[in-house]
gemmi code that builds the backbone of each chain (N, CA, C; Angstrom):
import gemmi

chains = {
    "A": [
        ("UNK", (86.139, 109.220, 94.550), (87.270, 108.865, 93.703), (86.837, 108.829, 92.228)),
        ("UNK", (87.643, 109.450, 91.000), (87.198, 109.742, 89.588), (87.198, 108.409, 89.457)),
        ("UNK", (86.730, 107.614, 88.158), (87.129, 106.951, 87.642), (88.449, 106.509, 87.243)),
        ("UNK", (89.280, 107.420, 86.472), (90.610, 107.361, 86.423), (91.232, 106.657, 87.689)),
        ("UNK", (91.528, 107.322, 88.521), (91.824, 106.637, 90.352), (91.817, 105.337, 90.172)),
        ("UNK", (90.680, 104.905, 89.750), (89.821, 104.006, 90.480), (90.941, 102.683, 89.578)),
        ("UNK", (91.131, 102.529, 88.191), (91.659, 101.631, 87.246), (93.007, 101.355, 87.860)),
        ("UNK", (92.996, 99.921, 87.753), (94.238, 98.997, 88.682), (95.377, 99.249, 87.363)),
        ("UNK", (96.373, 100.118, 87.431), (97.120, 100.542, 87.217), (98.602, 99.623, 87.361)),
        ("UNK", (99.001, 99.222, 86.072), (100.342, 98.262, 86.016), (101.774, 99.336, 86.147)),
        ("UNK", (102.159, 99.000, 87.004), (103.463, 99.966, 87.444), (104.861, 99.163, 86.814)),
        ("UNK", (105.055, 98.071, 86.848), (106.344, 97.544, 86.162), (106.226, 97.029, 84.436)),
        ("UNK", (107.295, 97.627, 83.748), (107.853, 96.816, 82.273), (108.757, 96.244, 82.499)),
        ("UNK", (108.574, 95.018, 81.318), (109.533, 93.904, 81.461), (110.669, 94.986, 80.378)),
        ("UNK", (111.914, 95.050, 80.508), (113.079, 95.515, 79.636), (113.024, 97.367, 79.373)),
        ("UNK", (113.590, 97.733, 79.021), (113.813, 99.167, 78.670), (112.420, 99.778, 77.844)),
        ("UNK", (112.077, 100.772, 78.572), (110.650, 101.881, 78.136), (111.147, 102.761, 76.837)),
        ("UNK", (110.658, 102.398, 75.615), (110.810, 102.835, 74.412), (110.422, 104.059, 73.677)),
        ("UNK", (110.862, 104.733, 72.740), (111.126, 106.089, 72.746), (109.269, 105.938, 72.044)),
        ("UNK", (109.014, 104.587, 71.474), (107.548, 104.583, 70.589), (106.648, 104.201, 71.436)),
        ("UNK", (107.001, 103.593, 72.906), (105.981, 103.179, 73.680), (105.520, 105.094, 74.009)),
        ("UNK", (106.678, 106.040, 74.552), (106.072, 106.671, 75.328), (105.255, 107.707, 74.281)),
        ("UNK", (105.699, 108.186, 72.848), (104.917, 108.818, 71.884), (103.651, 108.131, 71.751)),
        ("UNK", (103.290, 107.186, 71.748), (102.283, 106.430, 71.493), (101.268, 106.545, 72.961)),
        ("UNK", (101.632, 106.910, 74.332), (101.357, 107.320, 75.425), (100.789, 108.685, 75.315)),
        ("UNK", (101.247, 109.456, 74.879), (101.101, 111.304, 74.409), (100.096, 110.783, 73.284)),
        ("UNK", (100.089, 110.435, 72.342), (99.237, 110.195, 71.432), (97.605, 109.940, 72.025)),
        ("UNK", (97.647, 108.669, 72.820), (96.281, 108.519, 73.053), (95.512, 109.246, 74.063)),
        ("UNK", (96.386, 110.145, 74.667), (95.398, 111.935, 75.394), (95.050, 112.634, 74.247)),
        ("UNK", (95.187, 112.569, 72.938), (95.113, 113.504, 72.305), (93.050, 113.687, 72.605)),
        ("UNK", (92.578, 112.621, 72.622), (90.759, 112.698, 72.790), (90.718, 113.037, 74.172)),
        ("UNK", (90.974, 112.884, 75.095), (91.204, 113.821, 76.252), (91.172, 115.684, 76.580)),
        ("UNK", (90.108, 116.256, 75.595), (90.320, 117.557, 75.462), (90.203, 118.392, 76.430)),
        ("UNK", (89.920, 117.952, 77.705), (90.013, 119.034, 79.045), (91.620, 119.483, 79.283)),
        ("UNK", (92.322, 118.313, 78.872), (93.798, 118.631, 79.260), (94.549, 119.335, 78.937)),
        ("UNK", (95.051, 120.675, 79.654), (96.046, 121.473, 78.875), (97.114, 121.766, 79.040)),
        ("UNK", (97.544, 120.831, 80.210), (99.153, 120.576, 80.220), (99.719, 118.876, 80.358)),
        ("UNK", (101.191, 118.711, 79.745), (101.535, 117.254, 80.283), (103.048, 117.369, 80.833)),
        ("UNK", (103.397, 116.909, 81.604), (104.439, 116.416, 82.394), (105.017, 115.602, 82.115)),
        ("UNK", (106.172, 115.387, 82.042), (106.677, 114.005, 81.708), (107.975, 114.136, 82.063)),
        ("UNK", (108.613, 112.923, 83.039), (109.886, 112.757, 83.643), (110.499, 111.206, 82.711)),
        ("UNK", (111.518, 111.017, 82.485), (112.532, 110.213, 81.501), (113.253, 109.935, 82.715)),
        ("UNK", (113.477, 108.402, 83.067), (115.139, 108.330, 83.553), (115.963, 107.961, 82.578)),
        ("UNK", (116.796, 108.173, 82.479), (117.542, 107.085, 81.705), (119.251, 106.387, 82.452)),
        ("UNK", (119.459, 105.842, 82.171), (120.707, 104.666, 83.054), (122.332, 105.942, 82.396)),
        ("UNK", (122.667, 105.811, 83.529), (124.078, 106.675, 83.316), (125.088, 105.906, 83.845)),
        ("UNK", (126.150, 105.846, 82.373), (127.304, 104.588, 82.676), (128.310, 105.644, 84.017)),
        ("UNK", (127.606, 105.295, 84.797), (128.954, 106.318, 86.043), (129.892, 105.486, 85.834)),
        ("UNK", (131.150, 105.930, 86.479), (132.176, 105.464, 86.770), (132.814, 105.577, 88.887)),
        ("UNK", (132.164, 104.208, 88.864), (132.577, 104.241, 90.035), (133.875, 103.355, 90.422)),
        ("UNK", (134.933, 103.854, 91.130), (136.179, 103.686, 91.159), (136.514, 103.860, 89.651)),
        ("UNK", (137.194, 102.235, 89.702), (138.215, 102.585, 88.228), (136.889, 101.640, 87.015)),
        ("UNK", (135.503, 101.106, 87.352), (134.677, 100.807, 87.027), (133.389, 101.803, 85.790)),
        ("UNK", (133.013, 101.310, 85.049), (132.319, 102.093, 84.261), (130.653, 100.925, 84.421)),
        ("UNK", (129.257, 102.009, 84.725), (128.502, 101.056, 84.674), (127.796, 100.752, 83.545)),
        ("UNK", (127.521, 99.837, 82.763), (127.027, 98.977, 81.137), (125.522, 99.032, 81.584)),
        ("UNK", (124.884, 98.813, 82.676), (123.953, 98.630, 82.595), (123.532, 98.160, 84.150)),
        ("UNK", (122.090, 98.511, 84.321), (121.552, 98.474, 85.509), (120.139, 97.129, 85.762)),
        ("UNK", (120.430, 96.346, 86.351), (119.737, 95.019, 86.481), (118.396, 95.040, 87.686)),
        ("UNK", (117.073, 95.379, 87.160), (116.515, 96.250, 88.258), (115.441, 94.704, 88.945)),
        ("UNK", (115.302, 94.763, 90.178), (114.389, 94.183, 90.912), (113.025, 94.729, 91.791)),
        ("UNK", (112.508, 93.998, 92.223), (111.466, 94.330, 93.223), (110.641, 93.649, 93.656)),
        ("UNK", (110.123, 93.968, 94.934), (109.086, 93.200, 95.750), (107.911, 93.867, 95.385)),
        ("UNK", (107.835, 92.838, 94.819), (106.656, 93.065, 93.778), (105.160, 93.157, 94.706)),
        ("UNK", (104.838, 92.507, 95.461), (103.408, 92.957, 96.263), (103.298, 94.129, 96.655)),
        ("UNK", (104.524, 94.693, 97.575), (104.550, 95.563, 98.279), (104.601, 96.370, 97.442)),
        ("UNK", (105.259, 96.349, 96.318), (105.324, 97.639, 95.356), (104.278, 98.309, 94.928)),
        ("UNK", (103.360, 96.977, 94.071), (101.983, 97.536, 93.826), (101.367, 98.192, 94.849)),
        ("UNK", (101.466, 97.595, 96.238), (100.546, 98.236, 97.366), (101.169, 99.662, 97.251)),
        ("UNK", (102.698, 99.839, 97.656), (102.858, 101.405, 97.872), (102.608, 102.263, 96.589)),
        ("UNK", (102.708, 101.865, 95.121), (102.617, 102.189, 94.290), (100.497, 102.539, 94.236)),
        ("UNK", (99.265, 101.737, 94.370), (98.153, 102.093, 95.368), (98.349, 103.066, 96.310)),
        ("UNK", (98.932, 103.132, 96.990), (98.989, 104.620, 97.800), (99.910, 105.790, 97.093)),
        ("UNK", (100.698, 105.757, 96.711), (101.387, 106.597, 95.856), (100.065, 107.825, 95.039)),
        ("UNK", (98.981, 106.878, 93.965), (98.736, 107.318, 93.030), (96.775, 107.832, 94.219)),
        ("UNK", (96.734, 107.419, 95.222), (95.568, 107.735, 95.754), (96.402, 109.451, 96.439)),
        ("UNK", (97.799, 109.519, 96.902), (98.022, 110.505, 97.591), (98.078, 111.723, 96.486)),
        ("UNK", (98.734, 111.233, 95.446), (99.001, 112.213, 94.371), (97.669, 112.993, 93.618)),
        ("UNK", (96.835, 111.941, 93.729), (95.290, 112.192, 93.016), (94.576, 113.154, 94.537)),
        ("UNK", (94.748, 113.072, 95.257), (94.494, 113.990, 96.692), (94.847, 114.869, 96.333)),
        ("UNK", (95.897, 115.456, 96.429), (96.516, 116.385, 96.432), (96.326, 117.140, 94.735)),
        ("UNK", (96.891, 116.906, 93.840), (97.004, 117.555, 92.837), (95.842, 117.339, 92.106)),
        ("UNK", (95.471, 118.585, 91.091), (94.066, 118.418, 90.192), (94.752, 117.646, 88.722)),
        ("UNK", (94.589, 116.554, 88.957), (95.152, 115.583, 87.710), (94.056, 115.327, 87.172)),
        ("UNK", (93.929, 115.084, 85.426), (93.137, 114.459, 84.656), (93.627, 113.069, 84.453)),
        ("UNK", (95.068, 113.130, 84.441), (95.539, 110.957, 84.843), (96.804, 111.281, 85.143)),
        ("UNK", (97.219, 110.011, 85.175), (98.422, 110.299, 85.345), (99.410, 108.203, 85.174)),
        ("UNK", (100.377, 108.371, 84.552), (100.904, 107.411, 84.386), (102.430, 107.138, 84.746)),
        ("UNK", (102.692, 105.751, 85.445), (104.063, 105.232, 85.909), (104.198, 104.239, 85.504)),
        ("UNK", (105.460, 103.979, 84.613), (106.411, 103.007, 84.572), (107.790, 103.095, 84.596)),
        ("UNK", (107.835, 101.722, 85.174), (109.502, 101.487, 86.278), (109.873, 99.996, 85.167)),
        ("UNK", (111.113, 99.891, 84.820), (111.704, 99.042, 84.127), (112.087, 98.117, 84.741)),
        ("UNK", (112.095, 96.300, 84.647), (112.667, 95.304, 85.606), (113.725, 94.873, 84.688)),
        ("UNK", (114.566, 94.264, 85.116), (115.373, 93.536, 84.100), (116.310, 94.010, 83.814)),
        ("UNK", (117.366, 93.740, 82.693), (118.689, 94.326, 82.422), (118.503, 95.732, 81.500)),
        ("UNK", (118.666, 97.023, 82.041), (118.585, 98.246, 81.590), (119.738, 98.435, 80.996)),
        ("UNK", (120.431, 98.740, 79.940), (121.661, 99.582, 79.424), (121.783, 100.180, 79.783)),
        ("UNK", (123.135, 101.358, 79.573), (123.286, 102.651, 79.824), (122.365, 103.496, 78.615)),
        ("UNK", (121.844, 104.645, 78.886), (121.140, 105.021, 77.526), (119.722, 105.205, 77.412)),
        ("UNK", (119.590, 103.532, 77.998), (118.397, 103.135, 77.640), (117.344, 103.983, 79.187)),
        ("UNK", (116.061, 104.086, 78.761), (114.761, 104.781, 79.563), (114.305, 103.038, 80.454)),
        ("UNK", (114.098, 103.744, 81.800), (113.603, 102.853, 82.907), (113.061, 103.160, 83.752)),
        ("UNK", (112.565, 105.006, 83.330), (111.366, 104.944, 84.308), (110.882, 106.569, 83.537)),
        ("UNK", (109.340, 106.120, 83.237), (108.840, 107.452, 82.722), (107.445, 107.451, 83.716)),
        ("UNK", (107.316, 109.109, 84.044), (106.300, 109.501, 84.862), (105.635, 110.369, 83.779)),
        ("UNK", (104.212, 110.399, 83.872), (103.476, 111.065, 83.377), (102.032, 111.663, 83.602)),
        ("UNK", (102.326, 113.107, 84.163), (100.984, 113.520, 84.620), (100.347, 114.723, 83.745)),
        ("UNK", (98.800, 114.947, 83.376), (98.167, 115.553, 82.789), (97.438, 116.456, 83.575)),
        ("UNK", (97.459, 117.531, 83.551), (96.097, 118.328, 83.818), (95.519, 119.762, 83.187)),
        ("UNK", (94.415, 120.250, 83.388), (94.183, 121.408, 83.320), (95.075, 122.466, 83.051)),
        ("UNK", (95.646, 122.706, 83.824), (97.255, 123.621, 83.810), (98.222, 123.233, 84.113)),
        ("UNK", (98.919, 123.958, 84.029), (100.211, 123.913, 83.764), (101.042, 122.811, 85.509)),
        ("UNK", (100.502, 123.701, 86.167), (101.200, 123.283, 87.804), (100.794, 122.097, 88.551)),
        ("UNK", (99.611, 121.809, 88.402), (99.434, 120.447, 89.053), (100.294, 119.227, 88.221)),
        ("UNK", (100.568, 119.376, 87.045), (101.215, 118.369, 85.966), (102.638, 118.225, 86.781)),
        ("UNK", (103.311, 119.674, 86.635), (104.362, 119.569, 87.031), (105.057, 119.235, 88.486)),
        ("UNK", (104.289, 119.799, 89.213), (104.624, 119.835, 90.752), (104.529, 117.978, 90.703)),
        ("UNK", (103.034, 117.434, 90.215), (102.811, 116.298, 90.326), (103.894, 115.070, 90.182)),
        ("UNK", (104.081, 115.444, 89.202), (105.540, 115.016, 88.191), (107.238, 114.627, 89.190)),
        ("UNK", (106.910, 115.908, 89.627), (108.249, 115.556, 90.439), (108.120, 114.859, 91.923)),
        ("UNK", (106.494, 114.982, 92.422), (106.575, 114.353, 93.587), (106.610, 112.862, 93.658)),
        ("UNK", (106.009, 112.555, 92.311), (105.965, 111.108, 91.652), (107.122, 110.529, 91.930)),
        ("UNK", (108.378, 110.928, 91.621), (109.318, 110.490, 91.301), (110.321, 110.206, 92.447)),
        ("UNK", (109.798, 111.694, 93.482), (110.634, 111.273, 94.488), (110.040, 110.576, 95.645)),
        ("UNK", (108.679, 110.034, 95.132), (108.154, 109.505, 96.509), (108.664, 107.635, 95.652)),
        ("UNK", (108.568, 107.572, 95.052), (109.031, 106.620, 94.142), (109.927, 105.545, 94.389)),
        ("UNK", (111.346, 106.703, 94.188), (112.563, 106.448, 95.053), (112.811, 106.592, 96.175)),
        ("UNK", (111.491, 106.874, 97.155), (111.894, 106.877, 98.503), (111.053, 105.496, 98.942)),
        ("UNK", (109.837, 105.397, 98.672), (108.916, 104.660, 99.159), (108.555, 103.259, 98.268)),
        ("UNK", (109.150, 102.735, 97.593), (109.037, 101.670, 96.423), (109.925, 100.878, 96.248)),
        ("UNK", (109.536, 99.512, 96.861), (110.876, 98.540, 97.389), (111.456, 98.076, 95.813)),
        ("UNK", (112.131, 99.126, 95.005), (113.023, 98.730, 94.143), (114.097, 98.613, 94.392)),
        ("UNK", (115.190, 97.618, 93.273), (116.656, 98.001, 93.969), (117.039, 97.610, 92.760)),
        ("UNK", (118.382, 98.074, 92.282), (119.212, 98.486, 91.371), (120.656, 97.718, 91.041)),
        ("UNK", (121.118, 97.121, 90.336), (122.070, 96.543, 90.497), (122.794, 96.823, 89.391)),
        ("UNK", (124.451, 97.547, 89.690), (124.835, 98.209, 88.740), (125.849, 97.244, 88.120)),
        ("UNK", (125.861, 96.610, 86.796), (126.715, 95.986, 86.468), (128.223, 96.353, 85.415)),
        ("UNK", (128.791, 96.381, 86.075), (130.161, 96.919, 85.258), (130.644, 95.982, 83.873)),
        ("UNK", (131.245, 96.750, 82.907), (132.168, 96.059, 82.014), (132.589, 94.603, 82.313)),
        ("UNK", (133.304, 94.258, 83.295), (133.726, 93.380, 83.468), (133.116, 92.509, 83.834)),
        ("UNK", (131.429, 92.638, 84.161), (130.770, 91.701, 84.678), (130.406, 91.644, 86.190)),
        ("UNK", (131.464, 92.310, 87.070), (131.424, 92.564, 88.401), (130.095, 93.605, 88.626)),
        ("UNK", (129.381, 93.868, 89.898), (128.553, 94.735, 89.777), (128.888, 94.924, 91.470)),
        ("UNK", (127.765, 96.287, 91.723), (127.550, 96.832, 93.218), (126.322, 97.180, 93.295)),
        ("UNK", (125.446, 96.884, 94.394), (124.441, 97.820, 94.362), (124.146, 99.090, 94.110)),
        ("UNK", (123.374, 99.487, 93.484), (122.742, 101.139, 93.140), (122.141, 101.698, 95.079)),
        ("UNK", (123.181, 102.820, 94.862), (122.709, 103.299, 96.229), (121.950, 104.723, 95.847)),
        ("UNK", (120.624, 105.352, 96.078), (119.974, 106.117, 95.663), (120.522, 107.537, 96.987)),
        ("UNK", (120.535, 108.932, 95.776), (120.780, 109.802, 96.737), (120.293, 110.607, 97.559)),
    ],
    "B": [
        ("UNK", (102.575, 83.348, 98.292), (103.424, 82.729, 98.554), (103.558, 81.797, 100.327)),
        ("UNK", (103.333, 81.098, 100.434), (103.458, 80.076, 101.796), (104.621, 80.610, 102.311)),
        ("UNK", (104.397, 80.971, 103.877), (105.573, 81.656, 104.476), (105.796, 81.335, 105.747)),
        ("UNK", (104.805, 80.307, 106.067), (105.070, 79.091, 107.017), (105.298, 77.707, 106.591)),
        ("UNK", (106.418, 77.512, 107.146), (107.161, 75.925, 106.890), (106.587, 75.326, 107.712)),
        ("UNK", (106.128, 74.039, 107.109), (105.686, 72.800, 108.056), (106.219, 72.565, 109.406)),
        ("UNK", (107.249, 72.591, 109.439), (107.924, 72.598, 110.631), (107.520, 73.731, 111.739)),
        ("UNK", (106.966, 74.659, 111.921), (106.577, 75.786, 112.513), (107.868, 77.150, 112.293)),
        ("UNK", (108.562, 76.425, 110.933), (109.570, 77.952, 110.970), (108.832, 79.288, 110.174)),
        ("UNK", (109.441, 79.969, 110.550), (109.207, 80.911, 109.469), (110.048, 81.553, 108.033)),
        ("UNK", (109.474, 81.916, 107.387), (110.337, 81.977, 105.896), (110.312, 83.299, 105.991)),
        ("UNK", (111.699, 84.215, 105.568), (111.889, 85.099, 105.754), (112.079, 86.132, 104.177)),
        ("UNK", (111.594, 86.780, 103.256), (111.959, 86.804, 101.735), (113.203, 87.768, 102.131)),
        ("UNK", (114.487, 88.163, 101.539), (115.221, 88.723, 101.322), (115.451, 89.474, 99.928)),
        ("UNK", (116.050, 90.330, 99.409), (115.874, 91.456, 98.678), (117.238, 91.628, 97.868)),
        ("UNK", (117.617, 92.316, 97.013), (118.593, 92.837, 96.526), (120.279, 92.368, 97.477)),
        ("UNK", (120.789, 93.328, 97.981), (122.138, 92.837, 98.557), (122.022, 91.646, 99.442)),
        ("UNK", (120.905, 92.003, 100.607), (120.618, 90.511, 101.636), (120.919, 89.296, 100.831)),
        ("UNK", (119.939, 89.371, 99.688), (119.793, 88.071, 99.052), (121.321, 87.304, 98.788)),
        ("UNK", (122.078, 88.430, 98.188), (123.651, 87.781, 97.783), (124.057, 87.868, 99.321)),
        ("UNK", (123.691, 88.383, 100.744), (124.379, 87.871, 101.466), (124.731, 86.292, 102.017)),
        ("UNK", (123.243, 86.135, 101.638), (123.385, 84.725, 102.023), (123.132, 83.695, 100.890)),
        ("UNK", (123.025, 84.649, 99.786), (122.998, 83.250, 98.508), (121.889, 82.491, 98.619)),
        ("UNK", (120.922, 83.160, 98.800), (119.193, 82.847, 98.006), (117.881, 84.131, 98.736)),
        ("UNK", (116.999, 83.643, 98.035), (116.239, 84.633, 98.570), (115.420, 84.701, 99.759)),
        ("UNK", (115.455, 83.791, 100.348), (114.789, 83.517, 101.755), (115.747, 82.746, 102.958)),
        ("UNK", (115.326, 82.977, 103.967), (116.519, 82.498, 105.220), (114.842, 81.606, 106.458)),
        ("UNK", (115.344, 80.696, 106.553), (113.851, 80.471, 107.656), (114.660, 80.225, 109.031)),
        ("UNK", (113.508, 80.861, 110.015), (114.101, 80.950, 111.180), (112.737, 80.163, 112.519)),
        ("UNK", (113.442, 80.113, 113.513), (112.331, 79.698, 114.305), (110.817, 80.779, 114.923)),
        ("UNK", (109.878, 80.444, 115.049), (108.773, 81.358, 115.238), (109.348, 82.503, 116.297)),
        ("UNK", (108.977, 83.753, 116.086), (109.275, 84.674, 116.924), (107.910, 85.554, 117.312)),
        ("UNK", (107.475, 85.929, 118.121), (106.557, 86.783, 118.152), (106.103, 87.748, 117.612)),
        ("UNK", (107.559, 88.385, 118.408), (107.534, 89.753, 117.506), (108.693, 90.375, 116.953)),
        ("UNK", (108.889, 91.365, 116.267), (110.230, 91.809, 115.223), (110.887, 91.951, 115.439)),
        ("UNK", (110.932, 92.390, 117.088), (113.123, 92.483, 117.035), (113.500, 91.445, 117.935)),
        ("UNK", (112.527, 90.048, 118.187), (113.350, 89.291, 118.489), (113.294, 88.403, 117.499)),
        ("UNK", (112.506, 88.284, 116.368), (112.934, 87.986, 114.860), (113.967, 88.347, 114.811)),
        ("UNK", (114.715, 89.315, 114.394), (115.162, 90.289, 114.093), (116.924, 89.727, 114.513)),
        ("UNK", (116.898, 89.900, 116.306), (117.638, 89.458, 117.539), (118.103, 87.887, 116.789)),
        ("UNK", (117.515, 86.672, 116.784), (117.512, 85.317, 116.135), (117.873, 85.494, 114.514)),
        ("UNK", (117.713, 86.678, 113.534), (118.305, 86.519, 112.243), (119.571, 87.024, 112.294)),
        ("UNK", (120.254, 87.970, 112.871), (121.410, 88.367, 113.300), (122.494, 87.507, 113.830)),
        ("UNK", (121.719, 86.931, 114.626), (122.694, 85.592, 115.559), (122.694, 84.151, 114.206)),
        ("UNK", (121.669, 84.168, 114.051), (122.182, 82.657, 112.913), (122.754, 83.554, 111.454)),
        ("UNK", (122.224, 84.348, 110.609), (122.886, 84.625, 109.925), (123.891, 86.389, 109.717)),
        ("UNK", (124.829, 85.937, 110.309), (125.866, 87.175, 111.091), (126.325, 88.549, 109.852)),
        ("UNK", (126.147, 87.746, 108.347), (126.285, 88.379, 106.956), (124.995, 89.652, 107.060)),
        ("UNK", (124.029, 89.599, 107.471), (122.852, 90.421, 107.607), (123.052, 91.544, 107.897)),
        ("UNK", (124.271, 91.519, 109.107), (124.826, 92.559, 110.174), (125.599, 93.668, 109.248)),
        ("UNK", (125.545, 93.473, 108.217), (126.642, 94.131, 107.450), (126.033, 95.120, 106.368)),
        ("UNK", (124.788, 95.058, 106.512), (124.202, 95.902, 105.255), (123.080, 96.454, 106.317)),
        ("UNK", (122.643, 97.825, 106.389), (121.189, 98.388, 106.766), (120.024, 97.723, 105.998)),
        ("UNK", (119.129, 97.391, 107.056), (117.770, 96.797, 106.319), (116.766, 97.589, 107.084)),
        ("UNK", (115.528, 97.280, 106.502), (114.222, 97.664, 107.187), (113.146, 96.386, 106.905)),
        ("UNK", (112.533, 96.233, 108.145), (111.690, 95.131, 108.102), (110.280, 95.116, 107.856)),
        ("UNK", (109.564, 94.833, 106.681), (108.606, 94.629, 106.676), (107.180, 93.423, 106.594)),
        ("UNK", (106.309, 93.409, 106.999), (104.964, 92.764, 107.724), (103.828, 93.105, 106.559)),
        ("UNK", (104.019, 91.467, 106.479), (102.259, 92.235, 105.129), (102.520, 93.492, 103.995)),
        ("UNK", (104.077, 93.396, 103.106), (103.726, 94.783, 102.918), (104.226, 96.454, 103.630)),
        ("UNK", (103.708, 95.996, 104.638), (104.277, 97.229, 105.637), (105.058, 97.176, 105.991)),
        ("UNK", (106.054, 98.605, 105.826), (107.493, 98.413, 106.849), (106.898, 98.697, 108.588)),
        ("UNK", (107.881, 98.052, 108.857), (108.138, 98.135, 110.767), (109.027, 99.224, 110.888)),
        ("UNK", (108.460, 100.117, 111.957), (109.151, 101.624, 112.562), (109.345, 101.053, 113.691)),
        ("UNK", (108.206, 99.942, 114.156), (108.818, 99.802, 116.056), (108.319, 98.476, 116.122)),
        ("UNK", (108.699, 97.853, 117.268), (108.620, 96.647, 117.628), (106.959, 96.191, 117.884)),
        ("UNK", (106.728, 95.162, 116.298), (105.400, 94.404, 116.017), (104.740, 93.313, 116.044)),
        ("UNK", (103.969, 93.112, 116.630), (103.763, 91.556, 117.004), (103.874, 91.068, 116.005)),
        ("UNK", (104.300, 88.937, 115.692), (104.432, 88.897, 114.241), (102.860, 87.652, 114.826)),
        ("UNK", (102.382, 87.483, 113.734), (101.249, 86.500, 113.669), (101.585, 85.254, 112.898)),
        ("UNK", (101.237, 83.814, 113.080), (101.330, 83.062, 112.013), (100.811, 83.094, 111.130)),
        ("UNK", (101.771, 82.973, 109.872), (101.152, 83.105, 108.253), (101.001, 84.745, 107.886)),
        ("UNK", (101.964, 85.649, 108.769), (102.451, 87.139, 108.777), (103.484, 86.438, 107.176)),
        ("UNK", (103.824, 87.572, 106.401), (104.704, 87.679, 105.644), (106.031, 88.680, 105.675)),
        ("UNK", (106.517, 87.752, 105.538), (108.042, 88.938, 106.424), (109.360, 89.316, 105.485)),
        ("UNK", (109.363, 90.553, 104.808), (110.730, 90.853, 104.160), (111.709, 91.419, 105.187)),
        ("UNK", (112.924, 91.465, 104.643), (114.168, 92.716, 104.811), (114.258, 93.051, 103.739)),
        ("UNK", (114.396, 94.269, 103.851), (114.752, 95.226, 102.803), (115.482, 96.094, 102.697)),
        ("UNK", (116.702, 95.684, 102.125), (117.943, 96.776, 101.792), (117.495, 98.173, 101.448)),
        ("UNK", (118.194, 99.111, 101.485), (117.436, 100.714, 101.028), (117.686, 100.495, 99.571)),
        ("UNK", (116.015, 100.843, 99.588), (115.259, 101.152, 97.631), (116.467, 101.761, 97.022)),
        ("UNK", (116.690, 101.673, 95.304), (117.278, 102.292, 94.397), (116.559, 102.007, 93.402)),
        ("UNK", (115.570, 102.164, 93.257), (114.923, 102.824, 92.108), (114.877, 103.398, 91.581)),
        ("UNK", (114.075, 104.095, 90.322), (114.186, 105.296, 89.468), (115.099, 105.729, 88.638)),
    ],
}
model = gemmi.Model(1)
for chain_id, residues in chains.items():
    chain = gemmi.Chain(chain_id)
    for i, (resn, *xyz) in enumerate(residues, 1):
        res = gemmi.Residue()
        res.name, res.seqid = resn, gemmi.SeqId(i, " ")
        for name, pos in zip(("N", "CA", "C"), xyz):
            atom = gemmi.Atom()
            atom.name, atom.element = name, gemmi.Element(name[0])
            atom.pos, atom.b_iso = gemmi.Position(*pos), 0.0
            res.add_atom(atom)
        chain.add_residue(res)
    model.add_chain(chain)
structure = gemmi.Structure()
structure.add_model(model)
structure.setup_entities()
């Protein structure tokens, strides 16, 4: 296992992931000169309109042990598989806006394809395997759970 | 987190919708062995459960099939993830 691997890796921010946190992320690979591609996935919160409802913002939770643990296997399967030089996740807790960024993935490598392929498996093993949950709160204050598709 | 009650119950953590089913985040129930007669006993006392899909997990781990539970096991339900 590289070194990289090896560093206990913080997977949750408290409030919305900032347009200067993630430049400032790209910034410090710049001394990283093996790397010649980067990846990078953005969520950001979309006011849907479900029924006659519009959503303001998304109120995010999680089981937090288990997360880190699957989030530990997540980044040992991804580092298996793909030739990564690093690679970085954060997931937003707390009251998200519409607008606002709550989950950026970010993988580096050599070329072009391990970044990318990496990138997207990140994301959907993420939302499949990562006891988050979503709570969509409407205008009015009423909310529903976020059901993932 | 302590997930045995003095009493010999067990504390159960609940998640996202569960949690508003029953209006907090944990439900304690009497010792069960194993998970689906946990499972069998959370259904029957709290009937709100019945109404949302969950998956049960042990230490961390979700349950695919019926698992012995141990004392001082840690036990969620878990509504389906929406993350990301």
């Amino acid at each position: 296992m590289s070194e990289e691997r090896k560093k206990n890796k913080k997977l949750f921010v408290e409030g919305p992931i900032s347009a200067a946190f993630i430049a400032d992320s790209i910034a410090k690979h710049s001394a990283k000169t093996d790397i010649g591609a980067h990846q990078i996935f953005l969520g950001q919160i979309r006011a849907d309109k479900i029924g006659e409802n519009i959503v303001k913002a998304i109120e995010f939770s999680a089981y937090l042990e288990m997360a880190e643990d699957e989030y530990y296997n997540l980044r040992e399967y991804i580092f298996s598989k793909y030739k990564l030089s690093c690679m970085h996740v954060y997931h937003s807790l707390g009251l998200i806006k519409a607008g606002e960024i709550n989950l950026f993935v970010f993988t580096s490598s050599q070329h072009r394809n391990d970044a990318i392929e990496a990138c997207k498996e990140v994301v959907e093993y993420l939302k499949k395997n990562i006891p988050i949950w979503g709570k969509e709160i409407f205008e009015d204050a009423n909310y529903t759970w976020k059901v993932n598709n | 987190m302590l997930m045995q009650s003095e009493d010999g119950k067990i504390k159960i953590r609940l998640f996202g919708v569960l949690a508003d089913k029953v209006s907090q985040g944990f439900i304690e129930l009497e010792f069960s062995n194993d998970s689906e007669s946990l499972l069998r006993l959370a259904y029957l006392q709290f009937p709100a459960l019945a109404e949302t899909k969950f998956i049960l997990a042990i230490n961390n781990k979700v349950v695919n099939s019926n698992q012995q539970i141990f004392k001082g096991d840690e036990i969620a339900f878990l509504p389906p993830f929406s993350g990301g």
